[in-house]
Wavefront OBJ file of the C-alpha trace (Angstrom):
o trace
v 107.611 -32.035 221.525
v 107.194 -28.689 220.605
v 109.293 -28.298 217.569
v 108.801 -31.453 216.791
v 104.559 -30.725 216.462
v 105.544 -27.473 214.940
v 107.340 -29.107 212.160
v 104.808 -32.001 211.425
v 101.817 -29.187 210.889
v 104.436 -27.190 208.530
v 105.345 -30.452 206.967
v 101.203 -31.481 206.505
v 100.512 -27.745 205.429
v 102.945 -27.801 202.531
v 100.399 -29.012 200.236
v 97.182 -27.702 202.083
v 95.331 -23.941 202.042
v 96.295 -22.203 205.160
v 93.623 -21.851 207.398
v 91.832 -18.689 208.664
v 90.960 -19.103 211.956
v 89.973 -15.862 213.187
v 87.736 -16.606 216.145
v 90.082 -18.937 217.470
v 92.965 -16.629 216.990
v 90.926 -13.886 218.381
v 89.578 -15.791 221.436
v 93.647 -17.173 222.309
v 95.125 -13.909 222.189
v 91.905 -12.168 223.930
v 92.418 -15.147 226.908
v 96.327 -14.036 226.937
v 95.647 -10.513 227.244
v 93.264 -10.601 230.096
v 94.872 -13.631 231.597
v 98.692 -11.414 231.647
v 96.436 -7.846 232.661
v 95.253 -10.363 235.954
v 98.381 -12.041 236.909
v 100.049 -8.769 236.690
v 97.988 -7.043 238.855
v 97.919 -10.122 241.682
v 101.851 -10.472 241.323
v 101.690 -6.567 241.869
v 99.386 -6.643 244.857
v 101.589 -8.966 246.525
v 105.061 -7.352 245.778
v 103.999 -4.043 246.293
v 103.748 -3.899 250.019
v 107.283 -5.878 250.310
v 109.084 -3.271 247.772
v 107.094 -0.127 250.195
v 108.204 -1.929 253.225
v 111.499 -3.003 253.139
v 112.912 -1.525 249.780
v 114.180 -2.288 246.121
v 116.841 -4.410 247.410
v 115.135 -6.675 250.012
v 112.404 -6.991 247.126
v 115.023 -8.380 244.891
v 116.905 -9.782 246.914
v 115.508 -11.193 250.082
v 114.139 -14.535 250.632
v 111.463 -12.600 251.794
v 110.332 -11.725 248.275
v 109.862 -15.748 247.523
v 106.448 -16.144 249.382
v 103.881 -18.743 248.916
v 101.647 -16.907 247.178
v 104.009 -15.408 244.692
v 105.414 -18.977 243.913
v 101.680 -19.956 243.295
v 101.949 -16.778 240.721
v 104.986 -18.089 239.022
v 103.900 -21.228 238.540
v 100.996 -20.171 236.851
v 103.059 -18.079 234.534
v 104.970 -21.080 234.040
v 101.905 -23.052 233.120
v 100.819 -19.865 230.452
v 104.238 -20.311 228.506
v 102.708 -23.733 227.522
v 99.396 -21.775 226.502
v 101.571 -19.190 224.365
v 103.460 -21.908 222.392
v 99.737 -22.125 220.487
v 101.190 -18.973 218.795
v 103.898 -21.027 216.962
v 100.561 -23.225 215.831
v 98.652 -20.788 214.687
v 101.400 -19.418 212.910
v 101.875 -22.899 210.955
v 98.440 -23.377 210.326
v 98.433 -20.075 208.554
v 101.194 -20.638 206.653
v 102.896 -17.274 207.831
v 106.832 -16.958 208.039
v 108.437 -18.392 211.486
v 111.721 -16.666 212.713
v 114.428 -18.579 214.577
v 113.529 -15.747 217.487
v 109.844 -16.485 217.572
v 110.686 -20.582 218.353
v 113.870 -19.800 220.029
v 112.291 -17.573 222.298
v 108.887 -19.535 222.844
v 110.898 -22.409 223.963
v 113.613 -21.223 226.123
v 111.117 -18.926 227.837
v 108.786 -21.804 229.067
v 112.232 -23.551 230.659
v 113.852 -20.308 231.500
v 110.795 -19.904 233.589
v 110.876 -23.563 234.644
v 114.522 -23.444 235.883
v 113.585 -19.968 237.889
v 110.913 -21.844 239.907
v 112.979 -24.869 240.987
v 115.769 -22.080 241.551
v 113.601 -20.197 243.889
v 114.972 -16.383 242.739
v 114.021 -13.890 244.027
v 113.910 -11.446 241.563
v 112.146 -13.329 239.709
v 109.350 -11.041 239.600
v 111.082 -8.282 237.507
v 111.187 -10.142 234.199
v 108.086 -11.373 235.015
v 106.500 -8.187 235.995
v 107.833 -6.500 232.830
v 106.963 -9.403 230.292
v 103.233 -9.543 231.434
v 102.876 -5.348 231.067
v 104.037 -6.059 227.360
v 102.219 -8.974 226.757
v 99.048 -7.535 227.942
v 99.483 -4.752 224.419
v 101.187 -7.377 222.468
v 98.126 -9.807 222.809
v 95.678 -6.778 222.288
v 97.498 -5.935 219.331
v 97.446 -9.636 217.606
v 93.320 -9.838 218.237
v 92.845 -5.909 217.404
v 94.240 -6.424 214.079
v 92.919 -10.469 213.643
v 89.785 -8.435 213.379
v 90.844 -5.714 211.020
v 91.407 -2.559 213.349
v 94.919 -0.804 212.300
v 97.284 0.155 214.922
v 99.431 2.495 214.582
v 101.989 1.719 217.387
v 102.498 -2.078 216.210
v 106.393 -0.828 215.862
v 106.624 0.278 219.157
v 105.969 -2.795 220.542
v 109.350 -4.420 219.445
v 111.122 -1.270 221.069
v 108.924 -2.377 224.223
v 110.460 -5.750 224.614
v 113.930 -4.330 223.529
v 113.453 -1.656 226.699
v 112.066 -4.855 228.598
v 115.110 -6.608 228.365
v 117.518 -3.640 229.213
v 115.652 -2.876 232.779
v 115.584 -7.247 233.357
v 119.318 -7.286 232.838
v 120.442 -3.766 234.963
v 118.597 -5.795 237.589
v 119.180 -9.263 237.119
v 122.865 -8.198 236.550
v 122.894 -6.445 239.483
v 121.565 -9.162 241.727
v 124.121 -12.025 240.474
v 126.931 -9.756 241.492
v 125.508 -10.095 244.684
v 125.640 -13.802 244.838
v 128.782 -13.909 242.923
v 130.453 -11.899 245.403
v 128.536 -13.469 248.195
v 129.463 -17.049 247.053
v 133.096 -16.134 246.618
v 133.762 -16.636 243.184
v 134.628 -13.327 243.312
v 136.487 -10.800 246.074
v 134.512 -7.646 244.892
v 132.164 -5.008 247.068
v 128.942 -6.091 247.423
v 125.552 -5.608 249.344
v 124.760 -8.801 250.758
v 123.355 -12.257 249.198
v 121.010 -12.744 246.558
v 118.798 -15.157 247.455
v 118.688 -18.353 244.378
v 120.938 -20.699 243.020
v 123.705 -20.399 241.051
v 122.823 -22.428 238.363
v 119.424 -20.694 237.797
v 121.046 -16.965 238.309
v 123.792 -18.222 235.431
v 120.762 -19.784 233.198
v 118.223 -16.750 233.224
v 121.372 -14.384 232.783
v 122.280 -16.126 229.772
v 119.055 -16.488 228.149
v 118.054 -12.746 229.161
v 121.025 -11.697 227.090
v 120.688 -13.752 224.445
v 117.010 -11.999 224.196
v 118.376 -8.760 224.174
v 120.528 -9.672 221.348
v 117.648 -11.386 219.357
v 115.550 -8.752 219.498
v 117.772 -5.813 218.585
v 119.308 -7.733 215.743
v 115.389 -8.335 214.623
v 114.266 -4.069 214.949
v 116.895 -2.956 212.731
v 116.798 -5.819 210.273
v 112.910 -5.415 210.398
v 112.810 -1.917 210.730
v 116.121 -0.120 210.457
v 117.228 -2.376 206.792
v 114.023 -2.509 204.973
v 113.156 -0.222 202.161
v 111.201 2.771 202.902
v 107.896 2.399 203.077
v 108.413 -1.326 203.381
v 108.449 -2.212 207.342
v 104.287 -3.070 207.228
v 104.934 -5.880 205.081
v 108.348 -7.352 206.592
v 108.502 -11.102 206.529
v 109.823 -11.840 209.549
v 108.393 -12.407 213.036
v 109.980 -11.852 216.479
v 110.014 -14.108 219.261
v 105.995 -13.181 219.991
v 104.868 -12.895 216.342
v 104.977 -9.247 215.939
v 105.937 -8.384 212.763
v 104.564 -6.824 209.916
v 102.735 -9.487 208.804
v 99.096 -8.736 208.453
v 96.731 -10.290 210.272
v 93.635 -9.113 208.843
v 93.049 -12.296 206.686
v 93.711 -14.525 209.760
l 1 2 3 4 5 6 7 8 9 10 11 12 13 14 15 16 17 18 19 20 21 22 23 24 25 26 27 28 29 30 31 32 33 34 35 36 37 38 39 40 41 42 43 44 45 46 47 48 49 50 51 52 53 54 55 56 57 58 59 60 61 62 63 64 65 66 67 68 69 70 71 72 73 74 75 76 77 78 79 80 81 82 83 84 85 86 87 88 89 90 91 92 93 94 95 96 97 98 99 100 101 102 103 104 105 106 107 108 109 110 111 112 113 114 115 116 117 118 119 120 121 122 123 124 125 126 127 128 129 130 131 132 133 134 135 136 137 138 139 140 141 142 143 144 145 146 147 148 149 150 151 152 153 154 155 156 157 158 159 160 161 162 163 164 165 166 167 168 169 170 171 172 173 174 175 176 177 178 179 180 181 182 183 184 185 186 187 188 189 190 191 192 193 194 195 196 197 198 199 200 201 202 203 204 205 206 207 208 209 210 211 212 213 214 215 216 217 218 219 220 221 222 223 224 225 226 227 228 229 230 231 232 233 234 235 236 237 238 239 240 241 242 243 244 245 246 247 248 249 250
């Protein structure tokens, strides 16, 4: 449904004036920002204590770490991919360039959070830790410059996500080696079980990778390729929309 509404309004735009929509834009990516800044923090509040308690591993690790509360959490991050896909409809309605990595990752993040849920792992609430810190700049940054303020660190925030992805995988790798060797596919030293199923550790490891991939592929083609002195004005846009696209006449 998503492409295929994402299409249509491309499709219907073709021969229409994009729209400016600033107070709408604005007001979505002002809701995101505060909406990520307060999930973090509850997500944080509850973690917290487990991580000072029983340590890193037990936090990412332990069954322990999958409490009611947090799943509540999840679920509402779950429920605030669906809210972020308006992105992608903003961007149509503008008329502004869409990336393969800005759908690609809209989409797959929405199920890779879906699949994580039903898979009940528990380090879970690294990626999702991590992607809310970035999202609450990323969102600041979009209604910042909707209204015309200039930011200066705009390029930073791609290295952000790139760094984001590094620490998810370290972890993420590290904790399917546990249930690998756990679950006996392989004979290897190992701590002790991860807790999660297989097919959602194998799913989020894939899709965390491919990110990684994506996004590094987009800095230096964005940043590292263009001419000098032409990175503010590159038409591309990364799996959130950052790019150097200016928002000013949004």
């Amino acid at each position: 449904m998503y492409l295929t509404t994402i299409f249509s309004i491309r499709a219907l735009m073709k021969n229409h004036a994009p729209f400016k929509l600033t107070f709408f834009f604005q007001a979505h990516n002002l809701i995101l920002t505060a909406g990520s800044g307060l999930l973090l923090a509850l997500i944080a509040e509850e973690i917290v204590p487990i991580w000072w308690q029983h340590g890193f591993f037990d936090a990412i690790c332990n069954s322990r770490s999958w409490t009611p509360r947090l799943e509540f959490y999840y679920l509402i991050n779950y429920y605030i991919k669906y809210v972020e896909l308006i992105d992608t409809i903003f961007l149509a309605l503008k008329k502004k360039p869409l990336a393969f990595l800005h759908v690609f990752h809209h989409s797959a993040t929405a199920l890779l959070c879906y699949t994580q849920l039903n898979g009940r792992t528990s380090v879970s609430w690294v990626p999702i830790v991590l992607n809310l810190m970035v999202h609450v700049l990323m969102y600041y940054y979009y209604f910042a410059t909707a209204g015309g303020a200039k930011i200066w660190w705009k390029k930073y925030l791609t290295t952000m996500q790139i760094t984001q992805f590094v620490i998810d995988l370290c972890i993420v790798y590290f904790a399917v080696w546990q249930r690998l060797n756990h679950a006996g596919y392989l004979n290897l030293p190992y701590v002790e079980d991860c807790a999660g199923t297989d097919g959602a550790a194998a799913f989020g490891s894939l899709i965390l990778t491919s990110y990684l991939f994506l996004f590094v592929d987009f800095y230096f083609r964005t940043y590292k390729s263009a001419p000098k002195g032409a990175t503010g004005k590159a038409k591309l846009a990364n799996g959130n929309g950052v790019s150097g696209v200016h928002h000013k006449s949004s």
